[in-house]
C-alpha positions as CSV (number, residue, x, y, z in Angstrom):
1,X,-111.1,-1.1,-5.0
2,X,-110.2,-2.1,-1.6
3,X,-108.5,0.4,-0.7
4,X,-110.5,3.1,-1.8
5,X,-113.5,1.1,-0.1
6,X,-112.1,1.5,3.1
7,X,-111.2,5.1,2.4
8,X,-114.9,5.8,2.5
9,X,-116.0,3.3,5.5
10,X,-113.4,5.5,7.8
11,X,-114.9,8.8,6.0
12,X,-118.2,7.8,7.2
13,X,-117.1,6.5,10.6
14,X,-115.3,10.1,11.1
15,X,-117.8,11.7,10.3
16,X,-120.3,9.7,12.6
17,X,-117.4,9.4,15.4
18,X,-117.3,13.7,15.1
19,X,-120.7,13.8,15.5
20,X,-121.4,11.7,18.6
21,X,-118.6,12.6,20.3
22,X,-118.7,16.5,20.1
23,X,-122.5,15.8,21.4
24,X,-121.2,13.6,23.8
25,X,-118.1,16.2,25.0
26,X,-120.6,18.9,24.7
27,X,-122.7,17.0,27.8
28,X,-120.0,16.1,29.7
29,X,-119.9,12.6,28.9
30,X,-116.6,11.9,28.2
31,X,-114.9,9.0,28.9
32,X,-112.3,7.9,31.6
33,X,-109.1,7.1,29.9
34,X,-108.5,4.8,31.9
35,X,-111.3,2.4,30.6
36,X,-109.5,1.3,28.2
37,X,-106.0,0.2,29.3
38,X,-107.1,-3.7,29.8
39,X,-103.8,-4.8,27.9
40,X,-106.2,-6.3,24.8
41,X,-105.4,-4.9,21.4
42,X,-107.8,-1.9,20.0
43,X,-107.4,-1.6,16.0
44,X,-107.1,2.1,15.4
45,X,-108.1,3.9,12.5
46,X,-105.9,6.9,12.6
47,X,-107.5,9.8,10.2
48,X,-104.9,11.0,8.2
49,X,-102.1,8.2,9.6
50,X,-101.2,5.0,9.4
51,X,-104.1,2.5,10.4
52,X,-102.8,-0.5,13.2
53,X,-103.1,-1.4,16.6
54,X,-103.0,0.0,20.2
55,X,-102.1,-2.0,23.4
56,X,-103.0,0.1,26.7
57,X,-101.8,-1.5,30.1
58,X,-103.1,-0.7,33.4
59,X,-99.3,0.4,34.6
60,X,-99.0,3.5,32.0
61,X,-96.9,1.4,29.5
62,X,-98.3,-0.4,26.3
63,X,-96.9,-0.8,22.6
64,X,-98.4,0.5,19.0
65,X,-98.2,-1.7,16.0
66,X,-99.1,0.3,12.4
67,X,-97.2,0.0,8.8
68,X,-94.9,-2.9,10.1
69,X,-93.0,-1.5,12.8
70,X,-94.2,-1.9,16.6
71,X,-93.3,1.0,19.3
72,X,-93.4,1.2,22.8
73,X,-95.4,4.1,23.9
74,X,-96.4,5.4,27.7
75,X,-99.6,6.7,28.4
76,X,-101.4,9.2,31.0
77,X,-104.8,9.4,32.4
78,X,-105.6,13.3,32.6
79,X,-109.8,12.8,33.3
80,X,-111.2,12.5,30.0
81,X,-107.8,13.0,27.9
82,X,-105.7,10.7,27.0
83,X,-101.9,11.2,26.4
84,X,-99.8,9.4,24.3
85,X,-96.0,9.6,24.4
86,X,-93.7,7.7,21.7
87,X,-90.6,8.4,21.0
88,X,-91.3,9.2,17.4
89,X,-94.3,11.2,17.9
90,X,-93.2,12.6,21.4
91,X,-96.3,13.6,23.0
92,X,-100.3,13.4,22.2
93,X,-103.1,14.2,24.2
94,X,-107.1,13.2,22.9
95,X,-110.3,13.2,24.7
96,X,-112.1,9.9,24.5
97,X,-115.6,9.9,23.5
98,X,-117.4,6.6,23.7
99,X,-118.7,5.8,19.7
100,X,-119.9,2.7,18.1
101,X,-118.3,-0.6,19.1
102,X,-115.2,1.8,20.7
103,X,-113.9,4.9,21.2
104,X,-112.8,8.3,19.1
105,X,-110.1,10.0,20.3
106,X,-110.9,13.9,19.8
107,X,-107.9,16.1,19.0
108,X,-108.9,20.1,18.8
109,X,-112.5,19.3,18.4
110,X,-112.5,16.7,15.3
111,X,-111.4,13.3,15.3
112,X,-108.1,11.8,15.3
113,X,-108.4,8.6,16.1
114,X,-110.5,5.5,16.3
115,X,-110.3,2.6,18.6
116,X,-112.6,-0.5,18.0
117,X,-112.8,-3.9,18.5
């Protein structure tokens, strides 16, 4: 029950992320990437992915934690986008919308990613 509870909490939170942040985009008001690479610990709901946590530091390097395993990743400030590069994954670029309590990272216009705290 659990589980499937939390299925639906990110459903809704998608679906709300999507919404304000294609409004948001839409206006311009897009947030700096760089806003959030304090070196604290964001959870992130991934849609579709594993569900963990993301360390950004100020120098481009930080580290993901989701499903047990923890990777390092680097990171790149491109405006509004965000970009992502793990070994495993390679390369991922997101605009960041400001949403409730965090961020949604936007990937082709829907949501990939959130980051709260």
């Amino acid at each position: 029950m659990a589980i499937a509870t939390s299925r639906i909490e990110l459903a809704k939170l998608t679906v709300l992320a999507a919404a304000i942040g294609l409004a948001l985009a839409s206006e311009g008001l897009a947030t700096d990437a760089t806003e959030i690479a304090d070196g604290q610990p964001w959870k992130m709901q991934s849609n579709g992915g594993p569900n963990g946590q993301m360390v950004l530091n100020a120098d481009g390097s930080g580290q993901m934690r989701a499903m047990g395993l923890r990777m390092r990743l680097q990171w790149q400030a491109e405006g509004d986008r965000l970009c992502v590069a793990t070994r495993m994954r390679g390369t991922r670029c997101v605009t960041l919308v400001a949403a409730e309590n965090g961020y949604a990272g936007l990937e082709d216009g829907e949501v990939a990613f959130l980051l709260t705290r």
